[in-house]
VOMAR-95328 format. One record per residue (C-alpha): residue number from 1; x, y, z. Coordinates in steps of 0.25 Angstrom, whole numbers. Layout:
# VOMAR-95328
<node pos="NUM" px="X" py="Y" pz="Z"/>
...
END
This chain:
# VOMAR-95328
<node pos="1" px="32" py="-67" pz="-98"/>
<node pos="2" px="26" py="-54" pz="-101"/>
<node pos="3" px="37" py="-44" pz="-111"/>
<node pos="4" px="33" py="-32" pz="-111"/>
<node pos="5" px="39" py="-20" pz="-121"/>
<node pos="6" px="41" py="-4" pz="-117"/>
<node pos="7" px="51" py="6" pz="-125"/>
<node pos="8" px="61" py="7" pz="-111"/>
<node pos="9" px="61" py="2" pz="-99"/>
<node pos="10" px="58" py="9" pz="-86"/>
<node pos="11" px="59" py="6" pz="-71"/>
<node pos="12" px="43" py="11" pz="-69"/>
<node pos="13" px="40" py="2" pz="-81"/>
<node pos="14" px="49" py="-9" pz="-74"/>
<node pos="15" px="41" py="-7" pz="-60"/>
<node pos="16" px="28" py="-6" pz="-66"/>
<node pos="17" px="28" py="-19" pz="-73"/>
<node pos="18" px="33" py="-27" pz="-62"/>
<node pos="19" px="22" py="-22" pz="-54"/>
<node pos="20" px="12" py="-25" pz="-65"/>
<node pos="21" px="17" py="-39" pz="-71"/>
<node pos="22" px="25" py="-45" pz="-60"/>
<node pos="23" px="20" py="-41" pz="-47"/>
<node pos="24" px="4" py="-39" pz="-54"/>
<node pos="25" px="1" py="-50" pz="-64"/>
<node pos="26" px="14" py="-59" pz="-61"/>
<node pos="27" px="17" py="-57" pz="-75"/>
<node pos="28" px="34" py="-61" pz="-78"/>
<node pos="29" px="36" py="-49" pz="-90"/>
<node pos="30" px="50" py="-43" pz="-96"/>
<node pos="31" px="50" py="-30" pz="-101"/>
<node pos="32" px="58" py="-27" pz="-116"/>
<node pos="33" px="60" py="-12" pz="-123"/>
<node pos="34" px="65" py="-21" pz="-135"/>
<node pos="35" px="52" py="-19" pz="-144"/>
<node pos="36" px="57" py="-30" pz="-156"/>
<node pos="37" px="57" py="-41" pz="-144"/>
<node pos="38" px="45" py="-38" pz="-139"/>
<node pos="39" px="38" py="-39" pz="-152"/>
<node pos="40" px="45" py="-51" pz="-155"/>
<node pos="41" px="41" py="-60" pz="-141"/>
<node pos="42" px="27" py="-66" pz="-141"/>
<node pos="43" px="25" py="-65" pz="-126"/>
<node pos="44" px="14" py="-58" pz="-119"/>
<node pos="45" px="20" py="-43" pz="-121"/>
<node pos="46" px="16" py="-29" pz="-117"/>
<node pos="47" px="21" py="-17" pz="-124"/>
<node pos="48" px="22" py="-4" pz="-117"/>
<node pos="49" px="26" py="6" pz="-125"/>
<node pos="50" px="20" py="18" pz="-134"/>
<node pos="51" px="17" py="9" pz="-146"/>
<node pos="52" px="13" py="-7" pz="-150"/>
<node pos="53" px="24" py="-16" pz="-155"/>
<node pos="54" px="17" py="-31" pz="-157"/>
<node pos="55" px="1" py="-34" pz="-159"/>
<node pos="56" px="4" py="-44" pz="-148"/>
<node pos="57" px="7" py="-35" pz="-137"/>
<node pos="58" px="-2" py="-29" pz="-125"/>
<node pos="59" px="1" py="-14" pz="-129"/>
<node pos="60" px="1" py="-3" pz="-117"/>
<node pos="61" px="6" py="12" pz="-124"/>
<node pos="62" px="16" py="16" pz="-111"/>
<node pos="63" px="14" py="29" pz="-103"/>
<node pos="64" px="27" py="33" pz="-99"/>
<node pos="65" px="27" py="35" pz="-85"/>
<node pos="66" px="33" py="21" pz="-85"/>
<node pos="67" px="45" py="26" pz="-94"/>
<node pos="68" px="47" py="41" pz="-86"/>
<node pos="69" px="54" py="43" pz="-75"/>
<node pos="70" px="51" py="57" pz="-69"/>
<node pos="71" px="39" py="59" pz="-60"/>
<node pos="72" px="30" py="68" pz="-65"/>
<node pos="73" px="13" py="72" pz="-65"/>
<node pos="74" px="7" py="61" pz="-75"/>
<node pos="75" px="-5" py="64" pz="-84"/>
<node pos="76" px="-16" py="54" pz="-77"/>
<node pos="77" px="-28" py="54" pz="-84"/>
<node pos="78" px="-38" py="42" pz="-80"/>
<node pos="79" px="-46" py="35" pz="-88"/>
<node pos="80" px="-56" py="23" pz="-84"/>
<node pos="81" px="-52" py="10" pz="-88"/>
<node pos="82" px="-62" py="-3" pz="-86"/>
<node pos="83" px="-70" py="5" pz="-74"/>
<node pos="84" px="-54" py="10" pz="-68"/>
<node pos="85" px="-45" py="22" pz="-69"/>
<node pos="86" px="-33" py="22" pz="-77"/>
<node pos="87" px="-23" py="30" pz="-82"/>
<node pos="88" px="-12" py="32" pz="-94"/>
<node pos="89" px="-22" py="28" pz="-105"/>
<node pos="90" px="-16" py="21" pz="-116"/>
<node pos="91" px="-20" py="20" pz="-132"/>
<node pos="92" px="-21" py="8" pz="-142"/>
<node pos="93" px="-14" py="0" pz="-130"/>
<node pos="94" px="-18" py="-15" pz="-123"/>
<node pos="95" px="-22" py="-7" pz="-111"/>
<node pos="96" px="-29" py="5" pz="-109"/>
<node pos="97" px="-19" py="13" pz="-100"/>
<node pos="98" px="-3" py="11" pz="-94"/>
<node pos="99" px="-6" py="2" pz="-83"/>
<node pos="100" px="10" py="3" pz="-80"/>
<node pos="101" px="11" py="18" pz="-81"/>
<node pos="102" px="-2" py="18" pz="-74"/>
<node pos="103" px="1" py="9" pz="-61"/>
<node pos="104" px="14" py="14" pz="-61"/>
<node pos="105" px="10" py="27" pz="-59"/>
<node pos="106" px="1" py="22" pz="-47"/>
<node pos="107" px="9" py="14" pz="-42"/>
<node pos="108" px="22" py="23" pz="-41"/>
<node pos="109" px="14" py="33" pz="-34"/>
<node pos="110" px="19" py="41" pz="-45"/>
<node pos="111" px="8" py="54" pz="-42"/>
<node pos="112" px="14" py="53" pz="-28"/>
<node pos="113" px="26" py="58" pz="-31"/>
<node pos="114" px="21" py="71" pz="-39"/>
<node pos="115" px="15" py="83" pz="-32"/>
<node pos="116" px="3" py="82" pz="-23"/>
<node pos="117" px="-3" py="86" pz="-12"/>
<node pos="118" px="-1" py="78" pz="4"/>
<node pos="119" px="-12" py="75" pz="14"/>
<node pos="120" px="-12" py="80" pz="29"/>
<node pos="121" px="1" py="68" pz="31"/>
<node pos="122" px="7" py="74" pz="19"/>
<node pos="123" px="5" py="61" pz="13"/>
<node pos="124" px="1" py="61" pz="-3"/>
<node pos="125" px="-13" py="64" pz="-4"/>
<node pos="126" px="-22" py="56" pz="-10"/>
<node pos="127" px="-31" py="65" pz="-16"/>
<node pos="128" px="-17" py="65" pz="-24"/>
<node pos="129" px="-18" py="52" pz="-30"/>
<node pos="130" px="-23" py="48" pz="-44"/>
<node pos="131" px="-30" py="35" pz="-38"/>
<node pos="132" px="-37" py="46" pz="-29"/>
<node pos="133" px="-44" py="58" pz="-38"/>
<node pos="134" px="-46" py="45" pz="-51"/>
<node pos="135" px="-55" py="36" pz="-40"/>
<node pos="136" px="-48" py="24" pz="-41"/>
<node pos="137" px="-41" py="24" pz="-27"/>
<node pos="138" px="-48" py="14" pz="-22"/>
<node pos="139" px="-44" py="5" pz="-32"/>
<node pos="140" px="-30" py="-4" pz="-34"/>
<node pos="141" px="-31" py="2" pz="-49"/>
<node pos="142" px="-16" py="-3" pz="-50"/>
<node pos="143" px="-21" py="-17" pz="-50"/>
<node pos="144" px="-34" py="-17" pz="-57"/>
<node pos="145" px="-26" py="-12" pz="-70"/>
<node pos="146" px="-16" py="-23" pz="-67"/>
<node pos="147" px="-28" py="-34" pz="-67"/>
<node pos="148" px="-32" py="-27" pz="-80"/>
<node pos="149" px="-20" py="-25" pz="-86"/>
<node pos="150" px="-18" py="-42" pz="-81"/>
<node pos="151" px="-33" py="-43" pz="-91"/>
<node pos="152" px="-28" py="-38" pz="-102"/>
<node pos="153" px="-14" py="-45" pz="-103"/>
<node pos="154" px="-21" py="-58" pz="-101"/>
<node pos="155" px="-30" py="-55" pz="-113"/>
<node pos="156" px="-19" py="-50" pz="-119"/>
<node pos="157" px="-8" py="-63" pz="-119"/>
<node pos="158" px="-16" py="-74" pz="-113"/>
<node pos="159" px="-3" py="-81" pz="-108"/>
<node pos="160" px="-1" py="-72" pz="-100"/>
<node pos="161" px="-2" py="-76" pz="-85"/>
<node pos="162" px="-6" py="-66" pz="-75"/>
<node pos="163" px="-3" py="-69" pz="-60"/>
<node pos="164" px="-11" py="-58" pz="-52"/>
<node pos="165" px="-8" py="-56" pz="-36"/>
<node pos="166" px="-20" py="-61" pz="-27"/>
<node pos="167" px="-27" py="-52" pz="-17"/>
<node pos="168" px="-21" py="-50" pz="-5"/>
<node pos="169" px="-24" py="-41" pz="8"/>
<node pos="170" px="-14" py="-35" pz="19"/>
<node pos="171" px="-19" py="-30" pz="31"/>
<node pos="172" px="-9" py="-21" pz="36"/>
<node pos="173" px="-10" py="-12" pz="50"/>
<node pos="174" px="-5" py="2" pz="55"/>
<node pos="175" px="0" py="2" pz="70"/>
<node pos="176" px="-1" py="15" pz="73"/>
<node pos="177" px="-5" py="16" pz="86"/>
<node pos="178" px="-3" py="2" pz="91"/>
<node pos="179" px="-12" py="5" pz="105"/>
<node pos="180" px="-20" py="15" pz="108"/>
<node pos="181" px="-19" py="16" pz="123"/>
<node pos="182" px="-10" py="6" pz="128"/>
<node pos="183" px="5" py="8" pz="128"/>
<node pos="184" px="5" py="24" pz="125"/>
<node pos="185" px="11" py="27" pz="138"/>
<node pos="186" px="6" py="35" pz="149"/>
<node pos="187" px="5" py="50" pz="144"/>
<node pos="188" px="1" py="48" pz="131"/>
<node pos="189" px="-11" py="39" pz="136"/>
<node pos="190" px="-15" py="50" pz="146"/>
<node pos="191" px="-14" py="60" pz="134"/>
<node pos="192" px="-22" py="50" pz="126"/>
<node pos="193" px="-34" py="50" pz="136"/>
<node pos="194" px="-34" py="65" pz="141"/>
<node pos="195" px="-36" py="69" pz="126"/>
<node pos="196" px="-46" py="57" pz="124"/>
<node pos="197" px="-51" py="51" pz="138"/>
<node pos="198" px="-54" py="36" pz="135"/>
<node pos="199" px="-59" py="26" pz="144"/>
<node pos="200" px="-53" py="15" pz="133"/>
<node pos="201" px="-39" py="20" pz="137"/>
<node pos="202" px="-41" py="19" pz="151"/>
<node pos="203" px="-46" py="5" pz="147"/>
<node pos="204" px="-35" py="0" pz="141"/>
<node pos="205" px="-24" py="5" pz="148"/>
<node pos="206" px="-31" py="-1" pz="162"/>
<node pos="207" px="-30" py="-14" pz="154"/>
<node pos="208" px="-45" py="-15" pz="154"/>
<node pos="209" px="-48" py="-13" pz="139"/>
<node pos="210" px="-39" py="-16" pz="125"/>
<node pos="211" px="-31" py="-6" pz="118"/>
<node pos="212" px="-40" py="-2" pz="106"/>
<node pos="213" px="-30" py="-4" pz="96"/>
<node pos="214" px="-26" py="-16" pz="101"/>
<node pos="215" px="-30" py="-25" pz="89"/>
<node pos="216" px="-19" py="-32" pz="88"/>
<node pos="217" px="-24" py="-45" pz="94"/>
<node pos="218" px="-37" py="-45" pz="85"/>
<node pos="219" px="-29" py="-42" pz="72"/>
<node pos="220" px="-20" py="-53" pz="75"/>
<node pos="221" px="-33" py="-64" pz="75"/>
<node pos="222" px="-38" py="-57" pz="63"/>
<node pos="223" px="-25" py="-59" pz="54"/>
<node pos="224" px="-23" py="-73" pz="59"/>
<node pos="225" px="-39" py="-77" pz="56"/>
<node pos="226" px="-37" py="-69" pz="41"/>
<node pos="227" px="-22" py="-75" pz="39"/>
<node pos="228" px="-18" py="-59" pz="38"/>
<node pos="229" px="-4" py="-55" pz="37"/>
<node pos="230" px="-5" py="-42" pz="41"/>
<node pos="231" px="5" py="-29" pz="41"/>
<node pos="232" px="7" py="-23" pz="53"/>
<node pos="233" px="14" py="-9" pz="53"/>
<node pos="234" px="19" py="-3" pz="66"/>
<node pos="235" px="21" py="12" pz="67"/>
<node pos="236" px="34" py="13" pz="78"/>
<node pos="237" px="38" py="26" pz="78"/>
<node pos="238" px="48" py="30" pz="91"/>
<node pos="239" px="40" py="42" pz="95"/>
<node pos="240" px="25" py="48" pz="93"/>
<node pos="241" px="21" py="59" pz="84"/>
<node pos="242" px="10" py="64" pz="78"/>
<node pos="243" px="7" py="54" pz="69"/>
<node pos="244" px="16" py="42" pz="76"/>
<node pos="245" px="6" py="38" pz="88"/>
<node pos="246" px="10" py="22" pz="92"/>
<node pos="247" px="16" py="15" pz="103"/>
<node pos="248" px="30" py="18" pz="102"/>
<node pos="249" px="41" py="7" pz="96"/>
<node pos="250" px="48" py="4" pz="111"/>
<node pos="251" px="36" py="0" pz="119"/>
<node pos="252" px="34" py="-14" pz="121"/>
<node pos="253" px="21" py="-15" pz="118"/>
<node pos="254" px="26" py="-10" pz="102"/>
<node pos="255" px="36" py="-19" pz="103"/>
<node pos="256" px="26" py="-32" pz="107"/>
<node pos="257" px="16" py="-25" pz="97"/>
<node pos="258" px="25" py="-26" pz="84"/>
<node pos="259" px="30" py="-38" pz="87"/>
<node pos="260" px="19" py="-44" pz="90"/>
<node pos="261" px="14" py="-42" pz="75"/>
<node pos="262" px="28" py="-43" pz="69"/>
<node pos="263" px="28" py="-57" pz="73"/>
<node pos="264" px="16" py="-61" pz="66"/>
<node pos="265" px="13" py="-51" pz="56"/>
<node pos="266" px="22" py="-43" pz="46"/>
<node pos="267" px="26" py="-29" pz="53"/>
<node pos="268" px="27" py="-16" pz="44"/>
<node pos="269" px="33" py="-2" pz="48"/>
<node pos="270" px="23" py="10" pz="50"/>
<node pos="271" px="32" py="22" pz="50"/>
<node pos="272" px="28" py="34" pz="57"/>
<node pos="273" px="26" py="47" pz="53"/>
<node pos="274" px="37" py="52" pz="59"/>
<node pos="275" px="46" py="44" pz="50"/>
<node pos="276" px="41" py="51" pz="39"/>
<node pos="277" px="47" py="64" pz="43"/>
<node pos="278" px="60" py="58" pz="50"/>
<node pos="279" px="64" py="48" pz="39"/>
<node pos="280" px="75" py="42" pz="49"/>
<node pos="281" px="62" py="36" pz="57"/>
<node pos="282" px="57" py="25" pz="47"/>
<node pos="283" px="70" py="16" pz="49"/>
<node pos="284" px="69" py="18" pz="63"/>
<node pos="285" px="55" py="14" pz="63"/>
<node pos="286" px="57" py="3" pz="55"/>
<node pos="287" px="69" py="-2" pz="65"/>
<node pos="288" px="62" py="-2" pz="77"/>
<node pos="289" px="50" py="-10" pz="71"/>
<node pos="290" px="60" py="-20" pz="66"/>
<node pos="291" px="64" py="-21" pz="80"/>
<node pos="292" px="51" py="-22" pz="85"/>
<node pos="293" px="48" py="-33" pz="75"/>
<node pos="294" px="61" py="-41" pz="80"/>
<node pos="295" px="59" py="-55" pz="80"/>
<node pos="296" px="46" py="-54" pz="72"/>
<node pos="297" px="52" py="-50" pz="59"/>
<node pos="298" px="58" py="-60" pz="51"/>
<node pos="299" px="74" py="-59" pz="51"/>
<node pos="300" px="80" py="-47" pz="43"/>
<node pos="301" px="66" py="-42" pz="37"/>
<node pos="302" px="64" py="-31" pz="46"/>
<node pos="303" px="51" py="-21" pz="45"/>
<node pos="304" px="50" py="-20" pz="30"/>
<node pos="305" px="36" py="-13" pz="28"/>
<node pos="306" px="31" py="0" pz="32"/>
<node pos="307" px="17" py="8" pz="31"/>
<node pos="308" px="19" py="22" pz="32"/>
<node pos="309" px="11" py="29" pz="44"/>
<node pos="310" px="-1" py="38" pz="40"/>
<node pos="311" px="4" py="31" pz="26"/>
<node pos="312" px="14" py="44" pz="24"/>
<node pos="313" px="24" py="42" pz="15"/>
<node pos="314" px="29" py="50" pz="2"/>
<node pos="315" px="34" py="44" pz="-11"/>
<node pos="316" px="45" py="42" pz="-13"/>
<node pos="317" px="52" py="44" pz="-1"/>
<node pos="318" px="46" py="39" pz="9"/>
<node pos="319" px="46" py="26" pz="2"/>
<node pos="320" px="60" py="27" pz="0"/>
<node pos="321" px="61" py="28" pz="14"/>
<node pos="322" px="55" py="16" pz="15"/>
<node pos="323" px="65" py="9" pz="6"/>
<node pos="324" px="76" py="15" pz="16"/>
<node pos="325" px="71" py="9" pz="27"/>
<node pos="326" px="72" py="-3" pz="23"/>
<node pos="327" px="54" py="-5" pz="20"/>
<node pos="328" px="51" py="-15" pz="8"/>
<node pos="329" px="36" py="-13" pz="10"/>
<node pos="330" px="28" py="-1" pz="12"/>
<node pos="331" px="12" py="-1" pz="15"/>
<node pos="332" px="8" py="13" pz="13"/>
<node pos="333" px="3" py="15" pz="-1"/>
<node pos="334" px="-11" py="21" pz="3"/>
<node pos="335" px="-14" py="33" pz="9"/>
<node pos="336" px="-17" py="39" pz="22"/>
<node pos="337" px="-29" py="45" pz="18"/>
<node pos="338" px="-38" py="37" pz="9"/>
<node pos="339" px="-39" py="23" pz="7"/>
<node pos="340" px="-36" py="17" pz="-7"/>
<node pos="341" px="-25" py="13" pz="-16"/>
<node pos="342" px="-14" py="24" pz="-17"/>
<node pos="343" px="-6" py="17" pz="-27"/>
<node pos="344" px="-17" py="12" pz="-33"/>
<node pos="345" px="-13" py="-2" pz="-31"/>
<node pos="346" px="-16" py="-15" pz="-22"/>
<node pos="347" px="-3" py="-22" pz="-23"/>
<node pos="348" px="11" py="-20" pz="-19"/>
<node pos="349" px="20" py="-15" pz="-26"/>
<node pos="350" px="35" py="-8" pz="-26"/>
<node pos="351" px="37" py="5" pz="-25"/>
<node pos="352" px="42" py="12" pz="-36"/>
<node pos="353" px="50" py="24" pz="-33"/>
<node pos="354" px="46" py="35" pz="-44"/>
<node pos="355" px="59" py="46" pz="-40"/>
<node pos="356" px="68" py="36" pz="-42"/>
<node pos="357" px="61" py="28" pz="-53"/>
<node pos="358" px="64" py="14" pz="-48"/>
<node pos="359" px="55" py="4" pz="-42"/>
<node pos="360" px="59" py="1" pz="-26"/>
<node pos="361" px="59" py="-11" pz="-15"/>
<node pos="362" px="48" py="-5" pz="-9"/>
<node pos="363" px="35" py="-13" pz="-9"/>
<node pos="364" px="20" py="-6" pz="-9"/>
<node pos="365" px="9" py="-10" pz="-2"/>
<node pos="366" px="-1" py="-3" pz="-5"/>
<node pos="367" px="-15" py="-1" pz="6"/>
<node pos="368" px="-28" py="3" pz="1"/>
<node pos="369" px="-37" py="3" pz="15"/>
<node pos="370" px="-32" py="9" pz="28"/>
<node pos="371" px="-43" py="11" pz="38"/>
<node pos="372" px="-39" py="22" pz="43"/>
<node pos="373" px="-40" py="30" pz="30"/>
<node pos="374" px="-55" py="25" pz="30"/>
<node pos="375" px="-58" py="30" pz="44"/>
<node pos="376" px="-50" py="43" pz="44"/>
<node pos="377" px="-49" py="47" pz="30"/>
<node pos="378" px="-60" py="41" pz="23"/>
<node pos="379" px="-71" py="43" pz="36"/>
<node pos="380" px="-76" py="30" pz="34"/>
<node pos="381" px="-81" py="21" pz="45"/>
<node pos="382" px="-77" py="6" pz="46"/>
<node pos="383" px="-88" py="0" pz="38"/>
<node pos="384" px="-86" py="9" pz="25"/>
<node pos="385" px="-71" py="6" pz="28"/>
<node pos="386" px="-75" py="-6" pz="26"/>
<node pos="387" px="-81" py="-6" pz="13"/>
<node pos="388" px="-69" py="2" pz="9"/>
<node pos="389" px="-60" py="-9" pz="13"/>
<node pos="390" px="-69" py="-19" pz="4"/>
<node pos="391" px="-66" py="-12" pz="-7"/>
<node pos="392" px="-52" py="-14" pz="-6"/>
<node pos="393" px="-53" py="-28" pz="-4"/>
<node pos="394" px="-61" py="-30" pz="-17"/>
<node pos="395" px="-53" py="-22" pz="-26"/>
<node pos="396" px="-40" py="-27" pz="-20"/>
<node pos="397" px="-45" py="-42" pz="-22"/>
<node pos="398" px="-51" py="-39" pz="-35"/>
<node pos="399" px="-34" py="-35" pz="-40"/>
<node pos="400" px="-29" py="-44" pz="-33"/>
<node pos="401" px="-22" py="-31" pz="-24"/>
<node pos="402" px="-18" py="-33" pz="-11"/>
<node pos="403" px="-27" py="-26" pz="0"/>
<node pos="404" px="-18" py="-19" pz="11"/>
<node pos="405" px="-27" py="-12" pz="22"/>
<node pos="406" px="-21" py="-4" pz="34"/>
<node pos="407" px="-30" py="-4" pz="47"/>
<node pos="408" px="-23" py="3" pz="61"/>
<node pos="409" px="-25" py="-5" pz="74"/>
<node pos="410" px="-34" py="6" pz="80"/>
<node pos="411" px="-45" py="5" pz="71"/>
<node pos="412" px="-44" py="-12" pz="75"/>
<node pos="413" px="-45" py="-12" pz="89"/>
<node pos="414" px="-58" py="-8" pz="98"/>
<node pos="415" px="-56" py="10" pz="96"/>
<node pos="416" px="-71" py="14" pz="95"/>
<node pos="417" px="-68" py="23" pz="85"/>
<node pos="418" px="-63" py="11" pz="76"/>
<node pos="419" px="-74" py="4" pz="80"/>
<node pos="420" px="-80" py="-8" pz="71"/>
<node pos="421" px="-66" py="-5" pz="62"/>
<node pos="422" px="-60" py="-18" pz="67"/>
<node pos="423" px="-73" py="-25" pz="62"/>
<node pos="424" px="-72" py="-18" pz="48"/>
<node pos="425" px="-59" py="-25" pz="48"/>
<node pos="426" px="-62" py="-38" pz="51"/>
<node pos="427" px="-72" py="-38" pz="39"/>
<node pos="428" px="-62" py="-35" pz="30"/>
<node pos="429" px="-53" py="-45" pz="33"/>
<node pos="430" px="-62" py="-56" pz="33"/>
<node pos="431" px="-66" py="-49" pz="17"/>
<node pos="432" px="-51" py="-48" pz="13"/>
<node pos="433" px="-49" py="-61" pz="15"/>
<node pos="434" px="-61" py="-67" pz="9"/>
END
């Protein structure tokens, strides 16, 4: 058992210390504000607060974002500390900066919710993002404090037992466009090729050639060869748009699609664009999967996680929506634009709801690689994607994080503009599971 002191007791401090002790280092703790019994237990103890009380103690002078309850601009000024950045510097303390202010300033998203500029979606932009202009985006900073931070207490009170998770990796996928010629109808296939004549298209609706999408089949084999439990997420929006381009939800073959994967594999909502702007539409969406699902789920669970298309959302409300609709686990903390970790973390967490001050039901899982951002925004090709890919996989290992990629059918199947993706992928697997 770990005690550990401050002057008051707040529901960030609360939230920030489970995260930390239980979830991180599986470390049993009880917090006290009565300073007398703190001094007076000879456990492992830390005090947070603005001044020492015992000789014994590991000592972190407290910032007091933890004890605030407004949102407002923060003075960040970031300093390097054993070769990384951190911030909320601290004097004559165990430590040399707030780790808890610190993460939980991260991990709360807390910059997200004061003024900034959007990208093209109107999503947050990440030249926004502290974890962006201070270089360390590319690294789950959240956790390499925490294995510090773990360093330091073992030093500290050698009876201390420190549990840290293991490595894990999620491979997760994005069904946009489930097919990309088969199963569109008549018009919008002869709309299709009049704007881009293709002999592939002729191919494959003859019968003569497979839909270059279609991955399904070879996806299948590579989980089962790598024992994968994959996350598929299905965007089933009841009418097209600009930005919501799949089969729709009452064709057949959807229908035998999703099934097909709920059956085996666990099935996720992707909601459309268009339920960003008509809220009504995400429990509608979220009901026809279900249905669509039906026998594969298993009794009274329902479809209870979500990945945001084109990763658009805004805190706080639309995870509340989330919450509303019923959504217990939410895949899209990264961004749409540039690979990395946005939260700066590689494990899950719950998120805490800042305007409200209170920790929620809704569980994080954080990505740091979609291909797409590599291909699209970062102008990379497969092999360079690959190395980038790498690189998450080591620093994820080397935290004991959990790596979550997102990859899109089409660049898995045999479209030559994707060509030797699919190989790319392959190779990765075979490394993540070394």
């Amino acid at each position: 058992m770990l005690l550990i002191y401050s002057h008051t007791v707040s529901n960030r401090w609360q939230y920030i210390c489970s995260f930390i002790f239980k979830e991180q280092l599986g470390i049993d703790f009880k917090i006290t504000i009565d300073s007398q019994k703190f001094k007076e237990q000879e456990v492992p103890k830390i005090n947070y607060s603005d001044s020492k009380i015992t000789a014994t103690e590991f000592y972190i002078k407290n910032h007091a974002l933890l004890f605030e309850q407004q949102i407002k601009e923060q003075v960040i000024e970031c300093f390097t500390e054993n070769e990384h950045k951190a911030f909320f510097k601290t004097e004559n303390s165990d430590f040399p900066f707030d780790l808890f202010a610190a993460a939980f300033y991260l991990l709360s998203r807390y910059e997200e919710y004061l003024p900034h500029e959007k990208d093209m979606y109107g999503r947050y932009g990440h030249q926004n993002a502290l974890a962006f202009k201070q270089e360390f985006l590319r690294l789950p900073l959240v956790n390499i404090w925490i294995n510090e931070f773990a360093k330091a207490l073992s030093q500290k009170f050698s009876s201390l037992a420190v549990q840290l998770p293991g490595f894990k990796f999620v491979p997760t996928y994005d069904i946009d466009i489930a097919y990309s010629y088969k199963h569109k109808g008549v018009l919008r296939n002869i709309g299709g090729f009049l704007k881009s004549p293709s002999l592939a298209r002729i191919n494959v609706l003859a019968g003569f050639q497979k839909d270059p999408f279609d991955c399904y089949g070879w996806l299948n084999d590579l989980h089962q060869q790598h024992n994968l439990n994959p996350i598929f997420f299905f965007l089933v929006a009841e009418k097209n748009g600009s930005y919501d381009k799949n089969i729709l939800p009452h064709k057949d073959t959807m229908w035998k699609l999703v099934k097909q994967h709920a059956k085996k594999y666990q099935v996720g909502l992707h909601p459309s664009w268009q339920s960003g702007d008509e809220i009504s539409l995400l429990k509608k969406e979220k009901e026809q999967l279900e249905a669509m699902c039906s026998p594969g789920l298993t009794a009274g669970s329902g479809v209870t996680r979500s990945r945001q298309h084109y990763i658009r959302f805004h805190l706080p409300q639309g995870y509340q929506r989330l919450i509303d609709a019923g959504i217990t686990d939410d895949y899209s903390m990264g961004y749409g634009s540039i690979n990395g970790f946005r939260a700066s973390v590689a494990s899950s967490f719950y998120w805490y709801d800042l305007e409200n001050d209170q920790q929620t039901s809704l569980r994080i899982h954080p990505f740091c690689f979609m291909e797409a951002n590599s291909y699209y925004e970062q102008k990379q090709d497969s092999a360079q994607s690959f190395e980038e890919m790498m690189h998450y996989l080591q620093v994820c290992k080397k935290v004991n994080g959990t790596l979550i990629s997102i990859w899109h059918n089409n660049f898995l199947g045999t479209a030559t503009e994707f060509k030797d993706w699919k190989n790319v992928y392959e190779k990765f697997i075979f490394q993540a599971q070394q």
